[in-house]
C-alpha positions in Angstrom: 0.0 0.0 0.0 1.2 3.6 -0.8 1.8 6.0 2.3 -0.7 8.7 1.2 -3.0 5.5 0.3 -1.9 4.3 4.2 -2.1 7.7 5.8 -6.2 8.6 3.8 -7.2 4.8 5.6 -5.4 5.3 9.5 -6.9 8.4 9.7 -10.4 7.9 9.9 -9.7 5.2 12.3 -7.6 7.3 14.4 -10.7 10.1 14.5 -13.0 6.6 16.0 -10.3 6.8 18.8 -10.3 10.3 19.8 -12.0 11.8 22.7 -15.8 13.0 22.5 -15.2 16.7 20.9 -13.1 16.2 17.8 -9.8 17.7 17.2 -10.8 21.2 15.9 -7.5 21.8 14.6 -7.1 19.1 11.9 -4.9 21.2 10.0 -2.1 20.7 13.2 -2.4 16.7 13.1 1.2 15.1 12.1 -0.1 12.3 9.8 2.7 10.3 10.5 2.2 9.9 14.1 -1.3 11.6 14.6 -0.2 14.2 17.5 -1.9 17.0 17.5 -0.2 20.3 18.0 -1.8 23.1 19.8 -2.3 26.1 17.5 0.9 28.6 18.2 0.3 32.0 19.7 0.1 35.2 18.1 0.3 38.6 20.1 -2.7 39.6 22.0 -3.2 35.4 22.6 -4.1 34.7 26.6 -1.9 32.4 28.8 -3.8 31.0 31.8 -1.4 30.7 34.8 -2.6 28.4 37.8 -1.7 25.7 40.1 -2.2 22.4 39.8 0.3 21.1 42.5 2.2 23.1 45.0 1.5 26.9 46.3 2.7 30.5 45.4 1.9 33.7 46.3 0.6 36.2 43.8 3.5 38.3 44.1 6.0 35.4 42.9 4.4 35.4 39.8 4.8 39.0 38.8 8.1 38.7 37.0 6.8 36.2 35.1 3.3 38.2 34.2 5.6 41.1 33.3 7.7 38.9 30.5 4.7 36.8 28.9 3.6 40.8 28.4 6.2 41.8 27.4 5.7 38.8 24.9 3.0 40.6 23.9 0.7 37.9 25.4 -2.6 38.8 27.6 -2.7 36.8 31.1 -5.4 35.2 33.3 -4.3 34.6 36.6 -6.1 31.5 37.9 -8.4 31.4 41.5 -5.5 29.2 42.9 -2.8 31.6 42.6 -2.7 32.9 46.0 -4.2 29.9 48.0 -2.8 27.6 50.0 -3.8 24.3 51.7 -0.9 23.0 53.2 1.7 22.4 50.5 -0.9 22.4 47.8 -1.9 25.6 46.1 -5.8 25.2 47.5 -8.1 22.0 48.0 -7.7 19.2 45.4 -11.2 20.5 44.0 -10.3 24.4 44.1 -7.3 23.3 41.9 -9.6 20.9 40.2 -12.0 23.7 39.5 -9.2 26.3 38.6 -7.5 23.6 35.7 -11.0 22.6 34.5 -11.8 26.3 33.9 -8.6 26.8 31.6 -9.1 23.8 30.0 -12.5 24.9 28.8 -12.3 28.5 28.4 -11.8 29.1 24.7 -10.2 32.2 25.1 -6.8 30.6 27.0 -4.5 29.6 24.3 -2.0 28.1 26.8 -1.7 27.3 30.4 1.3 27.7 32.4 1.8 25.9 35.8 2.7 27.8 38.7 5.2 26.0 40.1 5.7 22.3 40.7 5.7 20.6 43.8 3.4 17.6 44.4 -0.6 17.5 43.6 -1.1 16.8 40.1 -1.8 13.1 40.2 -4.5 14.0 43.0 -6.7 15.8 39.8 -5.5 14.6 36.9 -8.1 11.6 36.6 -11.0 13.6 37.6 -10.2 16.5 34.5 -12.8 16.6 31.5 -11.2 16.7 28.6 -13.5 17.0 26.1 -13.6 20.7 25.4 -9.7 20.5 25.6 -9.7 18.2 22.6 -11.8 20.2 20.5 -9.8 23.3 21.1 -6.6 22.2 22.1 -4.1 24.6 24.1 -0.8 24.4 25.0 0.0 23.2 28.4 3.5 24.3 30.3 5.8 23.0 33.0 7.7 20.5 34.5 8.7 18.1 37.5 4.7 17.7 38.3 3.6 18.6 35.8 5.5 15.4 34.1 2.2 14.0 35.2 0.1 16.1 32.9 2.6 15.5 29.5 2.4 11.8 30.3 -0.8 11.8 30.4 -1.4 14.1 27.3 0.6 12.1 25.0 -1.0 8.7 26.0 -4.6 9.2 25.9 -5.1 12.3 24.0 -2.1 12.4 21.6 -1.7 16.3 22.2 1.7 17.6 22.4 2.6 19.9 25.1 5.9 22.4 26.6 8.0 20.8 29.3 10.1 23.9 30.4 10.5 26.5 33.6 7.5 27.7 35.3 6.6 31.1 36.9 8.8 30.6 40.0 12.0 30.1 37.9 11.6 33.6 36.0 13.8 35.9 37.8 13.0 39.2 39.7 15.7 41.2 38.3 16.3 40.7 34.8 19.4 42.9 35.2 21.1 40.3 37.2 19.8 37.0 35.6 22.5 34.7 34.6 22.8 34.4 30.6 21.3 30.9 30.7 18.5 31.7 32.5 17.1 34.6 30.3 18.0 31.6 27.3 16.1 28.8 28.9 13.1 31.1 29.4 12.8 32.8 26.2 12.9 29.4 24.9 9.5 29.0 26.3 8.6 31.7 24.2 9.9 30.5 21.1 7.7 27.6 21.5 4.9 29.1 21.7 5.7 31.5 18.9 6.2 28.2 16.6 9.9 28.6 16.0 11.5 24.7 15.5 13.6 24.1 18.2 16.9 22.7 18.2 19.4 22.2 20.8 23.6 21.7 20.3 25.0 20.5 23.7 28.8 19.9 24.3 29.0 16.1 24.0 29.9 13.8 27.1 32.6 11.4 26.5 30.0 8.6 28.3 27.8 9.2 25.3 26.6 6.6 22.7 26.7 7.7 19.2 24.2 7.4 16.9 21.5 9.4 15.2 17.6 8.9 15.9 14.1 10.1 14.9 11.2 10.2 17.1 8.3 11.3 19.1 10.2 13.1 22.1 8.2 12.5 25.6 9.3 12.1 29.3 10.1 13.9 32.4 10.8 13.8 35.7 11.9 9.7 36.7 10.8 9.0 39.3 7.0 11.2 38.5 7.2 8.8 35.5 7.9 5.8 37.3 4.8 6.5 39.8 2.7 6.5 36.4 3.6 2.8 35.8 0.3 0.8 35.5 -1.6 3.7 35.5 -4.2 5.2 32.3 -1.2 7.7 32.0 1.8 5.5 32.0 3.9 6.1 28.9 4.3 4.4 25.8 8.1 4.3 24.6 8.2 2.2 21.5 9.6 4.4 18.7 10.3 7.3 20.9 13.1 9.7 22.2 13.0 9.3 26.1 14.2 12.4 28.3 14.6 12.3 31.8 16.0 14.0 34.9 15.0 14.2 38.3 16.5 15.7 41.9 17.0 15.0 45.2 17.5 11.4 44.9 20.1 8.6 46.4 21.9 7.0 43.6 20.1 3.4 44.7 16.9 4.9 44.0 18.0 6.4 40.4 19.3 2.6 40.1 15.8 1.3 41.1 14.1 3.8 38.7 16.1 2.8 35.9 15.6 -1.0 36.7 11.5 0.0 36.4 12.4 1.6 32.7 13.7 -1.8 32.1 12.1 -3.9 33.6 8.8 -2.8 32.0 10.1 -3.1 28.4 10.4 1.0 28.4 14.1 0.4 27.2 13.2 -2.0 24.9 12.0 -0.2 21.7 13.4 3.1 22.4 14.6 5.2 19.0 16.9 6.9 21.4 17.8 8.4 25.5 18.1 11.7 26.7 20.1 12.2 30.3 19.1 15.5 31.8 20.4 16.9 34.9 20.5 14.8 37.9 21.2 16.1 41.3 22.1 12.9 43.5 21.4 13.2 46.8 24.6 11.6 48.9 24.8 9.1 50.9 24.2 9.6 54.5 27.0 7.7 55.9 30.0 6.2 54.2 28.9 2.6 54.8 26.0 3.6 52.7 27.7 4.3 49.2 25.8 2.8 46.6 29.1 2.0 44.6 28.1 2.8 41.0 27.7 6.4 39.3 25.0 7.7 37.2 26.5 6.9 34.0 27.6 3.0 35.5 23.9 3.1 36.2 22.6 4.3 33.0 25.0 2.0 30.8 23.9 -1.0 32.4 20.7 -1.0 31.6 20.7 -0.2 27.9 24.4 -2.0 26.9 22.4 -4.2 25.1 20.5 -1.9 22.6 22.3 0.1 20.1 20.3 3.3 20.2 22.1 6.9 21.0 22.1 7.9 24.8 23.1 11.3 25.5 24.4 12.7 29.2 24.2 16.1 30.6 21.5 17.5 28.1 20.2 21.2 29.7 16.6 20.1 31.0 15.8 19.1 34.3 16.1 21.1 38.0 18.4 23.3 37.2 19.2 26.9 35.4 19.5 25.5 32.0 16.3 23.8 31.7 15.1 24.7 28.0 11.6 24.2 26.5 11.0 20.7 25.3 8.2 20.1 23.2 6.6 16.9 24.2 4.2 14.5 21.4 6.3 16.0 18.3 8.9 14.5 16.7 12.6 15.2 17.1 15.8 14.0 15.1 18.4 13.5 18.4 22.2 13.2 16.8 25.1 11.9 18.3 28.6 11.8 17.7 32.5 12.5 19.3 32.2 16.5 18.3 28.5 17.0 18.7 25.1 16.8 20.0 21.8 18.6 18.7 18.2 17.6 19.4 16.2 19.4 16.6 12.3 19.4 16.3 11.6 17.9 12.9 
């Protein structure tokens, strides 16, 4: 059978498995891999900012506020900004209620996270999508938020930003490390529609190679709580990222044995390393013994798929804007790396 012959017959059956709603924005569907992409923003567009997970006051996201504008972008600050129940920014249904608005207000173009934190898994399953799918938007963060990309690309095939959040833009411009204004206006280059590639210094651990794929992933251990669950990921054909913080190197080990154990290795297209900040051992006796790249190259020695260490995403200043659900060309070799949207 011909592709365009293969393409005309998948994608009526691919419309029999979308949500109640549609896809309004058929034009935006990648007919090779049927991921929707979110219709790009043009000035005077509306960015929803709310909180899903953790807390922050109102006036930590002013600097934020101020750059989307200066953007050129409108903003609706959610009812959750500003709350606080415990560690979470309001009740599970304020932030329920907050999300659900965004979702189905027509007039948002994208919603950004707050912050991270913990408290996205508590709503996730009780979200209605339906007015989402018909008008998709693009949805922005990280670390928590992994929840929401996972969850995205596996039941609703809509792509969606991993990058900074409001509490990572800085209050004073004027002193803002080089990297930091970079990593942030990458967010807006996203949502402006510009194709995004990355070069990054190769590591010498690095396996060479070149790959082509949907890019997804996250935060490790977010993704490894998503095993079993409606929103656990699908890796066959993909580019897996990854990154997490605050962890012992046993517990990366025991994440990474998950990724294998589950067949997540298996049919990757390639492996993206992002920062990890290990959490050291609290005595001596307790050294786990292996590194992070002793424990990554363990557990994919026997595929022959790129791997690549130390790419910018992750807790940290450089943390650039990833788009999740499109597909990426990730290239490897001795002198250079680049990820490039494709």
């Amino acid at each position: 059978m011909k592709r365009k012959q293969f393409i005309s017959s998948i994608l009526p059956a691919a419309a029999l498995l979308q949500p109640a709603g549609g896809w309004a924005a058929q034009e935006n569907i990648d007919e090779e891999t049927l991921v929707v992409k979110p219709p790009y923003l043009k000035k005077g567009d509306t960015i929803g900012i709310t909180c899903p997970a953790g807390f922050i006051i109102a006036e930590d996201i002013l600097p934020a506020v101020n750059k989307i504008k200066e953007w050129g972008y409108e903003i609706k600050i959610g009812s959750t900004v500003g709350k606080k129940d415990f560690t979470f920014g309001g009740t599970d249904e304020e932030r329920l209620q907050d999300f659900q608005q965004m979702l189905d207000d027509k007039n948002i173009k994208a919603i950004m996270c707050a912050r991270g934190g913990y408290g996205a898994i508590r709503i996730i399953d009780a979200l209605d999508f339906k007015k989402f799918t018909a008008n998709p938007k693009w949805i922005i963060g990280f670390s928590d938020a992994t929840v929401i990309h996972a969850h995205l690309n596996k039941n609703l095939g809509i792509a969606s930003i991993h990058s900074k959040m409001c509490n990572s833009f800085p209050a004073d411009w004027s002193k803002a490390e080089p990297v930091q204004i970079e990593t942030i206006e990458s967010i807006h280059k996203c949502l402006a529609g510009e194709k995004m590639m990355y070069s990054v210094v190769p590591n010498e651990k690095n396996k060479t190679g070149i790959a082509e794929g949907i890019l997804i992933g996250g935060n490790l251990k977010t993704l490894e709580t998503l095993a079993g669950s409606k929103s656990d990921i699908n890796t066959d054909g993909k580019i897996l990222f990854v990154e997490d913080t605050g962890e012992y190197l046993y517990s990366i080990d025991r994440m990474f044995w998950n990724l294998k154990r589950s067949g997540k290795l298996n049919k990757l297209k390639g492996l993206i390393i992002g920062g990890f900040k290990v959490k050291p051992a609290d005595t001596p006796e307790e050294e786990f013994g292996k590194n992070l790249f002793d424990i990554v190259l363990e557990k994919v020695k026997q595929y022959n798929y790129p791997v690549c260490f130390d790419f910018p995403v992750g807790h940290q200043k450089n943390n650039f804007a990833l788009k999740c659900g499109v597909k990426h060309q990730l290239s490897i070799n001795t002198t250079a790396v680049t990820l490039k949207e494709i």
